[in-house]
C-alpha positions in Angstrom: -4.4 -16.2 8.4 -5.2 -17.7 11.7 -6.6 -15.7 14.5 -3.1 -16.4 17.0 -1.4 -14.5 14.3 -3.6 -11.7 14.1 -3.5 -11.5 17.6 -0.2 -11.7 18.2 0.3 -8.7 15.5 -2.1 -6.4 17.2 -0.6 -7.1 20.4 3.1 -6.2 19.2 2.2 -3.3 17.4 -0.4 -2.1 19.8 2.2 -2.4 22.4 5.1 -1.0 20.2 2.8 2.4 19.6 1.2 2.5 22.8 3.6 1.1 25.7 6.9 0.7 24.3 8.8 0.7 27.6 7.1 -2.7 27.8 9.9 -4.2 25.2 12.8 -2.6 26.5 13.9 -5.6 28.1 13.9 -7.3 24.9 15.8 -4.4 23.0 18.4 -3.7 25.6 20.8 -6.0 24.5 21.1 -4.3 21.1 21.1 -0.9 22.7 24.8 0.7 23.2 26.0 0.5 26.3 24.7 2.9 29.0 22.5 4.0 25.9 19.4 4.9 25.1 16.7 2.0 24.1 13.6 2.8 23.4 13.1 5.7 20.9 11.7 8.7 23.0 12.5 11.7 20.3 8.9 11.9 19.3 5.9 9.9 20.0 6.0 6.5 17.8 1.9 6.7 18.0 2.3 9.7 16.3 4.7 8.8 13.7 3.1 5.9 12.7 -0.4 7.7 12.4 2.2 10.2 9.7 3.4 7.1 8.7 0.2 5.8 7.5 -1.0 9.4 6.5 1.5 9.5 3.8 0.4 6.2 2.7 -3.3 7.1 2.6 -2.5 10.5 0.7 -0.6 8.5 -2.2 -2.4 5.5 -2.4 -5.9 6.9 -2.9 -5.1 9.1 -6.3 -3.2 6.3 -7.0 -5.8 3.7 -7.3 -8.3 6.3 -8.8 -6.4 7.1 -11.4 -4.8 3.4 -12.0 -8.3 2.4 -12.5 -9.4 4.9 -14.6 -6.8 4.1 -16.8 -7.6 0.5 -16.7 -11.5 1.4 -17.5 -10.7 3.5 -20.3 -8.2 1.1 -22.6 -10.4 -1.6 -21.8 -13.5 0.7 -23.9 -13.3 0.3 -27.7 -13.2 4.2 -27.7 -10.1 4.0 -25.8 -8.1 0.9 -26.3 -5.8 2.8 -28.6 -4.5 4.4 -25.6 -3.2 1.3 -23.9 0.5 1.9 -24.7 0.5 5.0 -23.5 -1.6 4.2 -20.1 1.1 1.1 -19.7 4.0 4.0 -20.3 2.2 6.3 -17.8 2.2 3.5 -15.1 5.3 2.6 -15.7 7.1 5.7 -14.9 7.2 5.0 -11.3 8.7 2.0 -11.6 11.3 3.6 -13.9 12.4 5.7 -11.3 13.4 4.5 -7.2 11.8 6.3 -5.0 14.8 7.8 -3.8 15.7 9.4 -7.4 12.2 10.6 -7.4 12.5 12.1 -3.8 16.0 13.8 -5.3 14.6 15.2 -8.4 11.2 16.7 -6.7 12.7 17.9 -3.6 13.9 20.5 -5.8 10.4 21.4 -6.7 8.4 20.3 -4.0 10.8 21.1 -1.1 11.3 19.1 1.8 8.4 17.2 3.8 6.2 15.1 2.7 5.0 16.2 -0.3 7.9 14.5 -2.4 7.5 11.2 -0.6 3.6 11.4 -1.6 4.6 11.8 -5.0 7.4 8.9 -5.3 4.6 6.7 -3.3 1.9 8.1 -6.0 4.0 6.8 -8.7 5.3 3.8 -7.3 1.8 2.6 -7.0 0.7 3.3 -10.5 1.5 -0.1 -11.8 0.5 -2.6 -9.8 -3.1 -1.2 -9.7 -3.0 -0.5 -13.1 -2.0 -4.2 -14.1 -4.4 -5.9 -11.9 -6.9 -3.7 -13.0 -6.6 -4.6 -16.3 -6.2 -8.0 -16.1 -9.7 -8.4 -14.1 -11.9 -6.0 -16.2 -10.2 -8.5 -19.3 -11.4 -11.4 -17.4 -14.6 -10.8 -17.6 -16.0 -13.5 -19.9 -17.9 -12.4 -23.1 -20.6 -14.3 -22.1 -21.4 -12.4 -19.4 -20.8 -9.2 -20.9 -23.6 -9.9 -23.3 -26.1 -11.4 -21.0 -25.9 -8.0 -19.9 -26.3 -6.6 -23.1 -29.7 -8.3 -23.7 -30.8 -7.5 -20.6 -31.1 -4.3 -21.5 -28.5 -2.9 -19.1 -26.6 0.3 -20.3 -22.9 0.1 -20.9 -22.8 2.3 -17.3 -24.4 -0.3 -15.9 -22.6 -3.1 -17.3 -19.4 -1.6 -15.8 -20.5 -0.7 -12.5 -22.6 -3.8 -11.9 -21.2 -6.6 -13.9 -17.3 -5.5 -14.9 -16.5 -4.1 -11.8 -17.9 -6.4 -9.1 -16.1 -9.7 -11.2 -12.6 -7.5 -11.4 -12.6 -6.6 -8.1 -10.6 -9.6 -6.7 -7.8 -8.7 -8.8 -8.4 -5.2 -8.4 -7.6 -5.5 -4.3 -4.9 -7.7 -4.9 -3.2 -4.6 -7.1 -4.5 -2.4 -4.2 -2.4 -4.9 -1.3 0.9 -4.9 -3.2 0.9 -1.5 -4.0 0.0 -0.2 -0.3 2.5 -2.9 1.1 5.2 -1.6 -1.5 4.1 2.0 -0.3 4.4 1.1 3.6 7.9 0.0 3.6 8.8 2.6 1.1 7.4 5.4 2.8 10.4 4.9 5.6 13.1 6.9 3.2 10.7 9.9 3.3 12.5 10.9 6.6 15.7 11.7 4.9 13.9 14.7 3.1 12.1 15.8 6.5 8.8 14.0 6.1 7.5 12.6 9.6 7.3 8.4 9.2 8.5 5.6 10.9 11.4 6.1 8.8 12.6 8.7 11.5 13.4 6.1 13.5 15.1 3.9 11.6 17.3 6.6 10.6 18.1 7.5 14.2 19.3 4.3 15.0 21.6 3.9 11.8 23.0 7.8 12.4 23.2 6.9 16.3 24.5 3.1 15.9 21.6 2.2 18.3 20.5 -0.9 16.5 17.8 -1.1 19.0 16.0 1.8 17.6 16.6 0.1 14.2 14.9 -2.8 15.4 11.7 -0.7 17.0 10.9 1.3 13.6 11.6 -2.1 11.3 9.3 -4.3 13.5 5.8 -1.6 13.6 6.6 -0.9 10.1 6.5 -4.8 9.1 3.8 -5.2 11.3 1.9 -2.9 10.1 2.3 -3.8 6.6 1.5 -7.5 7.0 -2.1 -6.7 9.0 -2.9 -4.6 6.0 -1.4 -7.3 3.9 -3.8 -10.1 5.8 -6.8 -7.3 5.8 -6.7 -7.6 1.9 -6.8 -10.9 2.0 -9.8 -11.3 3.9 -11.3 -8.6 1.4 -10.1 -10.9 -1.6 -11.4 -13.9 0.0 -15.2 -12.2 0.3 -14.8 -10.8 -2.9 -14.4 -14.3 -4.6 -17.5 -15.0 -2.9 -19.7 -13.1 -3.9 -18.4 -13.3 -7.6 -19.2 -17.0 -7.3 -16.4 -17.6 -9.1 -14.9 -19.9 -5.9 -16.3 -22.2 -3.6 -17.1 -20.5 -0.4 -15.1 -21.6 2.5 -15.1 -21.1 6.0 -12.8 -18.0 7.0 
């Protein structure tokens, strides 16, 4: 991650949300012909703040419960449960999104309360798994230093468990959200307002330029978030001591 790149990502998607006319002359020649280029049927800044709305409202129960999960099979009094926490978090990846989006719509209606849900699942797993795999990690060792210390089982987990996890933890977090950020485009075709809407206009219009426009803020929005939890990851090794520092 080099600051040029992150520069040149906030300067695209700044300028994609906030002055779009400025890539028209890029976009023209995969406009139609005497057609439109630059997607004016809503504002994208507001789309994309949607956009990232939907994300937000499936990826925070998401990780709460994920992690829960993971705490709970990874306590004695709860590590006959791990099957069934695995078959919970795997439901989402059972179903696409899009079957999820057809079988709720029924009960949820259009908008974007289905595509919170198929996001919601979809995002069980990853979490879940990394989760698990980092509170695992934790070397017995450690876990009894803590022990002798005098530190409560709370404590343990919240100051010891938790804090050595947490690489692998945000690492669960990134793929899920970046999963959840490209995904959340097909919530347009039930009515909910994303970046999706865009996309869709240029496939149902054959604007390609429109196509181009919604795919480009999406994936550029996805890989600052993507290099954002990075940088998180990288400062969480730190302070584990579990890497040598580097210089970012």
């Amino acid at each position: 991650m080099t600051a040029l790149r992150w520069i040149i990502l906030i300067g695209v998607t700044g300028g994609l949300i906030l002055f779009p006319a400025l890539f028209e002359p890029l976009l023209r020649p995969f406009a139609p012909a005497d057609g439109p280029v630059i997607y004016d049927r809503a504002s994208l800044a507001g789309l994309t703040a949607s956009h990232l709305a939907l994300v937000a409202l499936a990826m925070i129960p998401s990780t709460l419960i994920a992690l829960a999960l993971a705490i709970l099979v990874t306590r004695p009094a709860g590590a006959e449960f791990l099957p069934m926490a695995r078959t919970l978090a795997n439901v989402g990846q059972t179903f696409p999104p899009v079957a999820v989006l057809a079988l709720s719509v029924p009960l949820l209606g259009f908008g974007a309360r289905p595509t919170v849900l198929a996001l919601f699942l979809y995002g069980l797993l990853p979490i879940f798994e990394n989760a698990l795999a980092g509170l695992r990690a934790v070397p017995g060792a450690v876990l009894l230093s803590g022990k002798a210390m005098g530190m409560t089982p709370r404590r343990i987990l919240t100051q010891v468990e938790m804090p050595l996890a947490l690489p692998l933890i945000l690492e669960g977090m990134r793929i899920s959200i970046v999963i959840a950020l490209s995904t959340a485009t097909i919530g347009s075709t039930v009515a909910a307002r994303s970046l999706g809407e865009v996309i869709i206009a240029g496939l149902t219009s054959n604007n390609p330029a429109y196509v181009i426009q919604g795919g480009m803020l999406t994936g550029c929005i996805a890989v600052l978030l993507y290099d954002a939890f990075g940088l998180l990851i990288e400062i969480a090794k730190r302070r584990t001591g579990r890497e040598p520092q580097q210089a970012i």
